[in-house]
N, C-alpha and C positions, 0 to 999 in steps of 0.2 A: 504494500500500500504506500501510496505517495504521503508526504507531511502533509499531517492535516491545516498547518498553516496554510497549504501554496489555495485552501477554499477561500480566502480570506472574508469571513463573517462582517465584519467590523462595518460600519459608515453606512450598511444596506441603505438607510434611509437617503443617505445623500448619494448615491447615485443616480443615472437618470433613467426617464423610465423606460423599460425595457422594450425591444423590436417586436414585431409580430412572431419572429423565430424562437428567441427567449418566450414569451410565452407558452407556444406549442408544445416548448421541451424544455419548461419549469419543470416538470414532475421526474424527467428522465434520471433515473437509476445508474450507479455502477452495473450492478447486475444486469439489465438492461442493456446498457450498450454493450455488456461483454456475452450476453445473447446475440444479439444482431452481430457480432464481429464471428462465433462460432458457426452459425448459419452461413456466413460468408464465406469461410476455407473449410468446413464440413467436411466435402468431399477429397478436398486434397487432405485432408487429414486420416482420411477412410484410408487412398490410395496410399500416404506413408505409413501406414500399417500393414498392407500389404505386403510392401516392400521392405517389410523388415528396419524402417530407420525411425520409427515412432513403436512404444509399446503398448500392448491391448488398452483398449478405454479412451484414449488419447483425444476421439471424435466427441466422446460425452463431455456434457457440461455438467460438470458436479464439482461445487468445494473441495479445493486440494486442499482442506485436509481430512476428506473419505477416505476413510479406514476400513474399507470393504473387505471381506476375503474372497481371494481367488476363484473364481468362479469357472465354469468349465471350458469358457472362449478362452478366458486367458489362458488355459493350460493348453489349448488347441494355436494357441499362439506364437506361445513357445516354444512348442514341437514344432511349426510352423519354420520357425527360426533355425530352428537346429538341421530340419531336412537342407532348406537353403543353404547352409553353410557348410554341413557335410556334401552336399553336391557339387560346391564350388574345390574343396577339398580334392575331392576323387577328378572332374573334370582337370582340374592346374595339374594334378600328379601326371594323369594318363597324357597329358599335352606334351609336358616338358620330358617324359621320359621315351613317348613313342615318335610324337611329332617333331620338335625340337631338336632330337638325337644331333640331327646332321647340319647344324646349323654351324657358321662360321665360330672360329673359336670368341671373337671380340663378341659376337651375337648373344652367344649362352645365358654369361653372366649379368645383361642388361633383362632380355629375357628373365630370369631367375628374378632380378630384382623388382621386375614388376610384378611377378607372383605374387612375392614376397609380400610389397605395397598392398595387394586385394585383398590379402589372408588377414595382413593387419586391419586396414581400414575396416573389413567390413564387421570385424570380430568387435572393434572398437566401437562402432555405433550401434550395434544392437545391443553389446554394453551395455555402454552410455545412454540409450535410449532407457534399460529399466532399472540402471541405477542412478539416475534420475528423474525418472519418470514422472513424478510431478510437476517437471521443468515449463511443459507445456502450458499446462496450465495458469502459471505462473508467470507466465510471456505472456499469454493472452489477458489475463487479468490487469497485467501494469498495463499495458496499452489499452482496454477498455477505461483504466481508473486517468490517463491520461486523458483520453478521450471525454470523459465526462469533465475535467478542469477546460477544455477547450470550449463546449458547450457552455460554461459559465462564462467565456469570450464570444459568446454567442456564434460560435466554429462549429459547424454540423457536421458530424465524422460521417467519409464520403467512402463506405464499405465496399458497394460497388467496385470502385478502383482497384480494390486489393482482388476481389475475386477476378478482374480482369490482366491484373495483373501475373494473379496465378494459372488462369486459362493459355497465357498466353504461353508462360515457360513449361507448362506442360503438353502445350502443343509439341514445341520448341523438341522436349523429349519424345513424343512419337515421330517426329519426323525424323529423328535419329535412328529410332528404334529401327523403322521401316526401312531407312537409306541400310544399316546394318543387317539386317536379313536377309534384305536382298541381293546388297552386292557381296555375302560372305555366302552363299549358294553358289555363286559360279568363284569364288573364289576357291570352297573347297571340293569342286569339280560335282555337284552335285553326289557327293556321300553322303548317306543320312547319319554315320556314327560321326566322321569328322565335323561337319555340319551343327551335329546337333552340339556336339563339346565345344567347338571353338566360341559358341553364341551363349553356354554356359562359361566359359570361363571369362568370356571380353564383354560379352550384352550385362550377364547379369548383374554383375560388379560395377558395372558404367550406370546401370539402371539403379542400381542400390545410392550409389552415390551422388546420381544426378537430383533423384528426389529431395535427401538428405541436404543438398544445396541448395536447392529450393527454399527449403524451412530458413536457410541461412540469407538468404536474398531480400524475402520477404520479411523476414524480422527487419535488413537492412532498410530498406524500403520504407517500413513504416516508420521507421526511425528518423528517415529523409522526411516522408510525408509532416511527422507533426513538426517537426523546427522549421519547415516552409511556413506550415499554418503560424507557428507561433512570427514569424518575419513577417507574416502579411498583420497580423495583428498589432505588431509595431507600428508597421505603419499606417494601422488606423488610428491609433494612438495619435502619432502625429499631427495629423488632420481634426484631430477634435480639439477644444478650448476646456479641456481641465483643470481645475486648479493643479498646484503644481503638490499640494499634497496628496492629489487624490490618484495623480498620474505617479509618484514617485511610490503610493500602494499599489498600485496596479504593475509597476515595473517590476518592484521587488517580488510579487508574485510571480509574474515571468521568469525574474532571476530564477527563484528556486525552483519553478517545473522544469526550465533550462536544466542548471545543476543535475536534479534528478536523472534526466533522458541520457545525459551524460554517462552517468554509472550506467545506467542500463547499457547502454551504447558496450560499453568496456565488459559488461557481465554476458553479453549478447558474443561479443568478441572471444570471451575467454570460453564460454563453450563450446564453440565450434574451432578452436584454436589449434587446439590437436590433429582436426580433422582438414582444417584449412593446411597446415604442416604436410601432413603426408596427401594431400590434392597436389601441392605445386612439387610433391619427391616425385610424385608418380607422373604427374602430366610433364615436367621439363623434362625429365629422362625420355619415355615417350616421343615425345615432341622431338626429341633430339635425334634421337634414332630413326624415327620416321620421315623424316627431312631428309637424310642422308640417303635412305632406302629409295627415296624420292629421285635424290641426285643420280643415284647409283642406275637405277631403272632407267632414268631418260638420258643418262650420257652411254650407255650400251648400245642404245635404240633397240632394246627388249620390247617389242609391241605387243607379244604375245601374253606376254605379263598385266596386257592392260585391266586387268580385272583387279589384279595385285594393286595397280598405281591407285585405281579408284576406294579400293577398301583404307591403304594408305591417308587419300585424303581425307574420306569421313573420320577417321580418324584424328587427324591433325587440325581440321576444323573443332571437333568436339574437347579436345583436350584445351585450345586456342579460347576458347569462347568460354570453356570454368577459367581460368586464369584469368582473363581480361573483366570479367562480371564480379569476378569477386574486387578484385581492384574499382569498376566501376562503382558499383554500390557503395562502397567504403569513400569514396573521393563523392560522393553526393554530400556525403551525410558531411565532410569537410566542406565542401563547397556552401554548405547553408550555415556552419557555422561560421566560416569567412563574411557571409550577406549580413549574417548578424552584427557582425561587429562594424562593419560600414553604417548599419542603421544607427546604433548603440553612438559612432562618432558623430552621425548627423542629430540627433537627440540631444548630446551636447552641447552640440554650437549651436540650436536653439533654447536649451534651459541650463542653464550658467548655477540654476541653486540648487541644480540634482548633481552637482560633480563628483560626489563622492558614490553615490549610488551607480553612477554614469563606470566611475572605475574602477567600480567591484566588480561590476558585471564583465565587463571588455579583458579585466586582470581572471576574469574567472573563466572566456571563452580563449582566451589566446594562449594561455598558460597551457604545456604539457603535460597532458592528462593520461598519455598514453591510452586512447579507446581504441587508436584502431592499431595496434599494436599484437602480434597475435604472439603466443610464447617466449616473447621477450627475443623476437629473432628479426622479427620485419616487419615496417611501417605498411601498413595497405594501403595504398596511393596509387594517381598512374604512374608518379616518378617510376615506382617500382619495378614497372616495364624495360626502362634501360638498363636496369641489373638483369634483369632474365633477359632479355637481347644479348648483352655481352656475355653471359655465363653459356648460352644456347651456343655462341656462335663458337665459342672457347670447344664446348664438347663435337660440335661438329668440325670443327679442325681438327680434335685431335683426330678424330673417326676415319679423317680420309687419309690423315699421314701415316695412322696405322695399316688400312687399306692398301695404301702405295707400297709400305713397306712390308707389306705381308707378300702380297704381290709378287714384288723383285725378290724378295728370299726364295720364295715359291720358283719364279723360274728360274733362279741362280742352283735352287737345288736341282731342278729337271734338266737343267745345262751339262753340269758335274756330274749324269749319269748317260754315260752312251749308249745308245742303243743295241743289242745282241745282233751281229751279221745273221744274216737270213740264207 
């Protein structure tokens, strides 16, 4: 729950009187809004349970802190979890030890390491999904309880948005889903065994995790959404003629729901932190290798491989676009605290007897708060882009000088051996 300061009671009387909006939704509830917000991602709530990165119950709206016992979904859940991950299990084994055999020696070990990546990340968020499993709940409630201080700014939470925002990244994932089934059918020549392993060890892990970032997106997102609404309230602020005590209450309110979203922002951060970690181990490795396979394929003039280049790309698209989203979302939610603080100095240089409220505030958004900071390893920004460019291009250098050099060893050893007279 947010401080119950940021409702500020005090002066009711001397405010003015309320919009037609404020009236409509005097009576609106915490519990209320965090109904209409459950209603809104419902379904993508269903689907991450599905998917193994939410645990049973997750879709219900009930007080976290129900103390229910286990009931038999749940236990059908869990089992649920355990097939998926033994499946993933036995598919990566039979892959790397039947299919992979032959693969170049630099190959193996990149290979191995992405296994490695799936077995952890995925074991990590089914975890993490029930040993925290109230989490959710808890996300949705501080954003509902936000949402209802908004409405006391006469700010009408715009639900809608978020479920369209979820429609859309879950499009985003079948259309992946689909480009991967179908171009890994002729890639594994039409065989139903290879076929059916290669889409359990690469689809389901991609699907596990793409959902899983979703929940990560979307917390980001709303996170962007209310410090926009709280910016535009500013500056309505602006635009009215309040006294300056009543506007200097009204800021400090602000300050503190600011404050607030902040931690959130950072506790938001810090549970997907681990998972954001092994996303960018697994995708730049990935990414790196894939590029190279890339290079390798079209300076051959292998055309026959064209099936190979295209499964290639779906993948270097999809690994491209979690890296870059995760960074977006994170440089939003900077980006409005940067607006803020532009507002915060225009505020100033029109009220001269708030200056001390004026430089709490501005001392409290510019100051290094570490939110988007994820395991104490890297700042999420797009700065962060030139460090994976440079680290990308580092591993695909070295990729081709070992290439080259494997190469000329190779034919200096078939040189060194003559041939038997016939």
């Amino acid at each position: 729950m947010l401080p119950t300061i940021v409702h500020g009671s005090s002066n009711k009387g001397k405010i003015q009187q309320r919009s037609q909006f404020s009236q409509s939704y005097k009576h609106t509830s915490v519990d209320g809004l965090e109904t209409q917000l459950y209603r809104a991602v419902n379904y993508f709530l269903l689907l991450s349970e599905i998917f193994v990165s939410l645990p049973y119950d997750a879709h219900q709206h009930v007080p976290t802190d129900n103390n229910k016992k286990p009931n038999i979904w749940l236990i059908l859940h869990i089992i649920w979890c355990i097939i998926i991950y033994a499946s993933l299990i036995v598919a990566i084994y039979s892959e790397y030890t039947q299919v992979n055999i032959d693969l170049p020696t630099i190959h193996k070990p990149l290979y191995f390491g992405e296994y490695l990546v799936y077995i952890v990340h995925i074991f990590h968020i089914m975890i993490s999904s029930y040993w925290g499993r109230h989490k959710c709940h808890r996300f949705l409630r501080t954003l509902a309880d936000f949402d209802y201080n908004l409405v006391n700014f006469e700010k009408q939470p715009k639900y809608e948005r978020l479920t369209c925002f979820l429609k859309a990244h879950v499009f985003l994932v079948v259309l992946f889903a689909i480009a991967t089934v179908s171009v890994n059918y002729f890639y594994s020549n039409g065989i139903f065994l290879n076929y059916t392993r290669s889409l359990v060890v690469y689809l389901l892990p991609n699907l596990i995790l793409s959902i899983s970032l979703i929940q990560y997106y979307t917390l980001l997102y709303a996170i962007a959404q209310r410090s926009r609404r709280f910016n535009e309230i500013l500056h309505a602020e602006l635009s009215q003629k309040n006294s300056p005590r009543i506007f200097n209450e009204r800021l400090q309110r602000i300050r503190l729901l600011y404050s607030t979203l902040q931690v959130f922002t950072k506790e938001v951060n810090n549970s997907f932190g681990f998972s954001v970690v092994l996303v960018y181990i697994g995708s730049f490795t990935n990414l790196a290798v894939n590029i190279f396979l890339i290079y390798k394929y079209v300076d051959a003039g292998n055309m026959s491989a064209i099936s190979w280049i295209f499964y290639l790309l779906v993948w270097t698209t999809m690994h491209i676009a979690k890296m870059f989203l995760i960074l977006y979302y994170n440089h939003n939610i900077q980006s409005q605290n940067n607006n803020t603080v532009l507002i915060m100095n225009e505020i100033g240089g029109q009220n001269t007897e708030m200056e001390d409220t004026i430089t709490h505030f501005v001392l409290q958004l510019i100051i290094n708060t570490r939110t988007n900071i994820v395991c104490g390893v890297a700042e999420l920004n797009l700065k962060f882009i030139t460090t994976l460019l440079t680290g990308m291009s580092t591993v695909f250098i070295f990729l081709l000088q070992y290439a080259i050099t494997y190469e000329a060893l190779k034919l200096t050893q078939n040189s060194g051996n003559p041939k038997p007279n016939v």
